[in-house]
N, C-alpha and C positions, 0 to 999 in steps of 0.2 A: 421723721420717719415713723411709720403709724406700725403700731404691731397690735398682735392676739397674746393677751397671757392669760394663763389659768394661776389658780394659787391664791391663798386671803390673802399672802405678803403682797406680793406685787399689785393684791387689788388698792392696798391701802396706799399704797405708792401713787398707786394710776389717778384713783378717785380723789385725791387729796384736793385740788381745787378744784372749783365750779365758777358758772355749769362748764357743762362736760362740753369740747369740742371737737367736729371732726380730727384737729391734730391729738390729740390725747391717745393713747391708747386704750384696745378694747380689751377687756380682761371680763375673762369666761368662769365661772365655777363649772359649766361641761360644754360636750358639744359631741354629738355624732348621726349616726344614721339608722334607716329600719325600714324593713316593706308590711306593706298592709295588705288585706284581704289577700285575692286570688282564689282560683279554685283549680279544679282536678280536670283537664280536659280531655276527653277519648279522642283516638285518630282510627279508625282499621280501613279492611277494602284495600292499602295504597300496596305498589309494585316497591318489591327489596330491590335495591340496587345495588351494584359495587362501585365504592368511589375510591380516590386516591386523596386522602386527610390533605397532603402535604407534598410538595415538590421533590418527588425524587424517594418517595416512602410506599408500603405497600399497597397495594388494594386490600378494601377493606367492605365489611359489610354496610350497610347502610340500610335499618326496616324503619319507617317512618309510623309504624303501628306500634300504638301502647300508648300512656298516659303523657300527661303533660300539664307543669304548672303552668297557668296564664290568670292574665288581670290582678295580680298585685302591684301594689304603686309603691314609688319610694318617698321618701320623706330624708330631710337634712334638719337638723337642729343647732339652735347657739341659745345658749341659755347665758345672761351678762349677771357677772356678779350682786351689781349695782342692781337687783331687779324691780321697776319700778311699774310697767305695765301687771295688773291685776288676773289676767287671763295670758293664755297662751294665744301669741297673733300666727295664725296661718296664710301664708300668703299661695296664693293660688294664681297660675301661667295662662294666658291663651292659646288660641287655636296654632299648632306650627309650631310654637315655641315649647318650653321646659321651665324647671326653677329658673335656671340662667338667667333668666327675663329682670330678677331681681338681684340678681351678686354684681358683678364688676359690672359698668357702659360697656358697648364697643371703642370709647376713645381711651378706656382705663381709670376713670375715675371713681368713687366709689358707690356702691348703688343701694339702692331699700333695705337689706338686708343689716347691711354696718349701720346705715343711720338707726332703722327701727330697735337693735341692739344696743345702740348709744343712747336709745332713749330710754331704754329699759326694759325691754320686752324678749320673752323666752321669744323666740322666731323657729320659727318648723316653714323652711319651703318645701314643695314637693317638685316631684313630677308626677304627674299624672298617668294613669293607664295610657298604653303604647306610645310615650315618649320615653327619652332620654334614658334613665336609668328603672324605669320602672317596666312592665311588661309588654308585648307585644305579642301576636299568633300567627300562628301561618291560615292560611285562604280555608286551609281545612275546619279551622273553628270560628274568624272571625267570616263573615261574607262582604265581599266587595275587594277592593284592593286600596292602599293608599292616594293621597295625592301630595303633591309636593306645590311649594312655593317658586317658581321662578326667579329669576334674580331682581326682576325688575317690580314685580309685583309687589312685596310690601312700599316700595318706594312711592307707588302711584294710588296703592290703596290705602296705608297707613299715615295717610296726612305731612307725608314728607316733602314731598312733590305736589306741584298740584292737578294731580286727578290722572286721569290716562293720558300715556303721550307725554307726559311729563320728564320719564325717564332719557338717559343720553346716556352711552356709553362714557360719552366724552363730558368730563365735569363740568367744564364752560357752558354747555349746551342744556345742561338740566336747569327743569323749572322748578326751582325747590321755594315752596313758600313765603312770604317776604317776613324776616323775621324771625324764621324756623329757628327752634330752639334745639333741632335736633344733628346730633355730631355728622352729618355728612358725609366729614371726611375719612368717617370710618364706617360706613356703610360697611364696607367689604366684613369686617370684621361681627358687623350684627347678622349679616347671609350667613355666616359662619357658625350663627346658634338655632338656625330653624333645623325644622325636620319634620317628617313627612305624620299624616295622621288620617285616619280614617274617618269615614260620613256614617260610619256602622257600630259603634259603636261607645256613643253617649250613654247607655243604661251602664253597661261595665267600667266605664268614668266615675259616673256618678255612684255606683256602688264601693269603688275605692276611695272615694271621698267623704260617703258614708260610714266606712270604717275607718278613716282619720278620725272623723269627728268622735266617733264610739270610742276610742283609743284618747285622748287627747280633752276631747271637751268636758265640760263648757268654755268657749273661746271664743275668741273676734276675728272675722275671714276677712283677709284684703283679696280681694278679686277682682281680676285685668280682663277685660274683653269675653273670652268662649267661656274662663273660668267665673265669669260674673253670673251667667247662666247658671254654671252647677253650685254655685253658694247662694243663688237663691231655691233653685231646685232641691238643695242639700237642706236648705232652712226650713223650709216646708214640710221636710219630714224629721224634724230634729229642731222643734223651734224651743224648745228648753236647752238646747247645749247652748246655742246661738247667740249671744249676748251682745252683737253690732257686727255691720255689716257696712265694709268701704267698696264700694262698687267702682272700680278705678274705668270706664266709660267700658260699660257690660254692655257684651254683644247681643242683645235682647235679655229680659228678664225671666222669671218662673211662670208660672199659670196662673191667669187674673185669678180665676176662682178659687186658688189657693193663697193668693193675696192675704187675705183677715187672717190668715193663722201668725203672721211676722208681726201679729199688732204688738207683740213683748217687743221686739228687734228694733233699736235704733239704725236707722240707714242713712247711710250716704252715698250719695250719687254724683260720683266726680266724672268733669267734661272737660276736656282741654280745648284751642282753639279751632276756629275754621272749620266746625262740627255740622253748623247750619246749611254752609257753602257747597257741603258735600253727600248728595242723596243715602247715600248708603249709613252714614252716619249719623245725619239727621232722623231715619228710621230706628234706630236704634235707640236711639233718644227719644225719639216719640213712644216707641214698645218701653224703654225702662218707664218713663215720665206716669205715661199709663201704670204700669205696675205700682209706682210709687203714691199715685194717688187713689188708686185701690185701698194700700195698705192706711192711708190717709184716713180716709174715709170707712174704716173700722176702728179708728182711733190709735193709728200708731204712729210714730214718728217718722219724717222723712226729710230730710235735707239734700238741696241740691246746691252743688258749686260748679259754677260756667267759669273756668276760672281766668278769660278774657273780664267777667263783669269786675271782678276785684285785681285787675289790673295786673296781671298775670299772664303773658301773650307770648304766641308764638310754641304751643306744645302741640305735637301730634300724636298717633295714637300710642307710640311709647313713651309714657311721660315720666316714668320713673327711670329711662336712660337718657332724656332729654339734658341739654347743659344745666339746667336750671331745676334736676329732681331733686334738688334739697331743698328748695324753696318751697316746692309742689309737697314733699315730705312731710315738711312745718307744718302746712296746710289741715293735712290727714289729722298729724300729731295735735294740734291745736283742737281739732274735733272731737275725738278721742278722749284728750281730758277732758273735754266741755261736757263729755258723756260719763264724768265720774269712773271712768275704765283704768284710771293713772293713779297710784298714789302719792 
């Protein structure tokens, strides 16, 4: 049975042999939460209404004019006794998604979060401006309106299925990649952690991400997909907190011509399988590759893993819930200290 303990007694307990494995327990010296940035929004012009709060309770007023906090992001921390990671590792979500992306699979097993803790790293997930537990606005201050994911949609664009028309209500009927390393049979339970995000607002993103860093760094960013984007965008302006960059297959990169500023930044640019097969993702790969060889060719570091070439098959675009993210974990971690980040 796996638990969390805090306490130097129970760490000397836990830690007593090596190395450390998933069954061990994880013992904390802390762990909690905190929002970042945000600012002061005005609303006026709107009509007062009278609503009724609650079923069967009075009318009440309701003036949608006056102030309003928006665009602060939250942040989760675990800081592991055992601290062996050098820097604070932030891990940063994609598009739709929240931290979730890294705590538990959809099948329940355990996710980036516990492994990167076990290896020894303070860990801060977030969520991002208007996800999950961080802020959101009404139409009044952000422009546009959300969009939402459909249920069949990551399945056919996330390398689960293959491609459109892939999807089947019916389980027997789906075409799900030969080899897929992804839980399937809990789909239901990964539709169960998207949520809806806006096309308007990537500056208020990136300014809350900006003030993690401010707060937090100098650190190492793991960044999935939309969030690969704002850790390099975020690097570019903050390339002294920055100290490595794991690009977990980043949904385009930052601004070639801001490239040569990441030449301090060790990168990594992780790919899972059936990337090439698939337009959308082989694009993205061609925009990071480009970016990477930018930063190359000002003299900075860049690493890429296709991790079909090292015999590593069958991950689609969530690979750190795929059956096999502790393998893909090792991977990172392996990299990491190869970059003097570990002690």
């Amino acid at each position: 049975m796996k638990r969390i303990l805090m306490g130097a007694a129970l760490a000397v307990a836990a830690f007593a042999a090596a190395p450390v494995s998933a069954e061990e327990d994880i013992v904390l010296r802390g762990m909690g939460s905190f929002h970042v940035g945000g600012r002061i929004a005005a609303v006026s012009g709107k009509d007062v209404k009278m609503i009724q709060r609650q079923v069967g309770g009075p009318m009440t007023k309701l003036d949608p004019n006056g102030q309003y906090m928006v665009e602060q992001m939250y942040a989760q921390y675990f800081l592991p006794k055992n601290k062996k990671g050098k820097l604070p590792l932030l891990m940063w979500h994609g598009g739709g998604l929240t931290g979730v992306t890294y705590e538990s699979t959809p099948d329940g097993r355990e996710g980036w979060v516990n492994m990167f803790v076990r290896y020894g790293w303070d860990t801060y997930v977030s969520d991002a401006v208007e996800r999950g537990r961080a802020s959101f606005a009404s139409p009044d201050v952000w422009k546009g309106e959300p969009i939402f994911l459909t249920y069949q949609d990551p399945f056919e664009r996330f390398r689960i299925g293959d491609g459109e028309g892939s999807w089947n209500a019916d389980p027997s009927k789906q075409k799900v990649l030969p080899g897929s390393q992804f839980p399937v049979e809990a789909y239901a339970n990964y539709m169960k952690q998207t949520v809806p995000r806006w096309l308007s607002t990537d500056e208020a993103i990136l300014n809350g991400y900006l003030a993690l860093i401010d707060k937090l760094c100098p650190c190492v960013l793991l960044a999935h997909s939309q969030g690969g984007n704002f850790a390099f965008l975020a690097a570019e302006q903050r390339p002294d907190q920055i100290k490595a960059i794991v690009a977990v297959e980043s949904a385009t990169a930052g601004k070639i011509a801001n490239a040569p500023k990441l030449k301090g930044i060790p990168v990594l640019m992780l790919f899972g399988d059936y990337v090439d097969q698939h337009p959308r993702w082989a694009t993205f790969k061609r925009i990071d590759t480009e970016y990477g060889n930018a930063i190359k060719a000002a003299g900075g570091t860049v690493d890429w893993i296709n991790l079909p070439d090292i015999g590593i098959k069958g991950n689609g675009h969530m690979l750190m819930q795929d059956k096999n993210n502790k393998q893909v974990a090792e991977v990172i971690q392996k990299w990491l200290v190869s970059k003097g980040l570990v002690d």
